[in-house]
Structure formats: C-alpha cells, structure tokens
N, C-alpha and C positions, 0 to 999 in steps of 0.2 A: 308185634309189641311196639308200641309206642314210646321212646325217651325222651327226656328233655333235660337241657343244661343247663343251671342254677349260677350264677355266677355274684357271690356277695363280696363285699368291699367295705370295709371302715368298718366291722361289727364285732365285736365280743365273742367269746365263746359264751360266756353266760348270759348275753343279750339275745345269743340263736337260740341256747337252749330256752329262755324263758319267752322264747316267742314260739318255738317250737311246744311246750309244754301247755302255752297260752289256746294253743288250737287245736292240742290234743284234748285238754279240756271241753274245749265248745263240743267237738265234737261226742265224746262219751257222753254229756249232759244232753246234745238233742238224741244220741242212741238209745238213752234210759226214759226218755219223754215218750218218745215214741215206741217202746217197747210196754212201758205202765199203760199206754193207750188202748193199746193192742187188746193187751190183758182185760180190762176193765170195759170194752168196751161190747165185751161175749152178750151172745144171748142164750140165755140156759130156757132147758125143759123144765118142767115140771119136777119129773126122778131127776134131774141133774141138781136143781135145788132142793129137794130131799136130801140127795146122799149131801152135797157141800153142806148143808146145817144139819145134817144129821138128825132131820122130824119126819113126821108123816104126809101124806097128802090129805089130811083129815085136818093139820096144822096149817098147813100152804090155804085151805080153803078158808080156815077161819081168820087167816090172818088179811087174805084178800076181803073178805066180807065187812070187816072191822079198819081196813082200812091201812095196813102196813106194810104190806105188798101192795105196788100195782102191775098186773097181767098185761103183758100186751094179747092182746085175742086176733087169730088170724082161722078165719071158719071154725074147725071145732080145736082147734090147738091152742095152746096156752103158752107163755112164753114170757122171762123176767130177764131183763138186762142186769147184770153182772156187776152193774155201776150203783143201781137204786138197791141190792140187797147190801151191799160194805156200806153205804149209805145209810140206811137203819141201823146197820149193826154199830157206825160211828156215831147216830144218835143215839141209842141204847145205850151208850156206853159214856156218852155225856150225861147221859142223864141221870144214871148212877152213881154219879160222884158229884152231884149238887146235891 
C-alpha cells in the first residue's frame, strides 16, 4: 500500500472543498463519457436488433434495402452498430415534430 503526505497551508475550508468538488466533478463527467461510449459503441446481430425495436427480420431487411439501416456485412453475417440505429430513431423523431 502506497501513502502519501498532503501538506496545505494558507487555504479555506471552503476553497478545499470546492477544489476538492471541482475534481470530483471532472472526474464523474469523463466516467459517464466514457461509459455512454462504451454503450453506444455495441455491435448488434440481427435478433439483437429485432428484440431491441421489437420488429421482424422481414423489417431489418426492408429497411436495409430502402436504405435506413446500414449492415455492416462480415462473410455471411450481418451486423448494426448500436450508434446508427439511436441515430435513426433521433432522426425519426425529429422529423416528427416538424
């Protein structure tokens, strides 16, 4: 176990705490960046985008044909990043309300 000695001089209680609060900050802000990344950065099957929108593979096929989906294709497997379907679904959803 590793310690070390902090030794401050001339500072506030409420100048630690809001330098202490200042960095606990940064820190949870890059913890929730890199967590949202994490998340969105999946790559689903086929059935795994089924069950998430709750359609058919008969739907996943038309919408790839038309152009709303795009597949990544790896031999005969198929494959949608996690990022381009919340993507549609936030333009859907703009577009609904113009």
């Amino acid at each position: 176990m590793i310690t070390k000695t902090i030794q401050i001089t001339e500072v506030t209680v409420e100048e630690l705490a809001d330098e202490v609060a200042n960095k606990l900050m940064l820190k949870i802000e890059n913890y929730l960046k890199e967590l949202s990344k994490k998340k969105n950065d999946e790559i689903l099957t086929r059935q795994e985008v089924a069950d998430y929108l709750k359609i058919s593979f008969a739907t996943i096929y038309s919408w790839n044909k038309h152009g709303i989906l795009n597949p990544i294709r790896m031999g005969n497997r198929v494959f949608y990043r996690k990022q381009d379907i919340l993507n549609v679904l936030e333009q859907q959803k703009i577009n609904k309300k113009k």
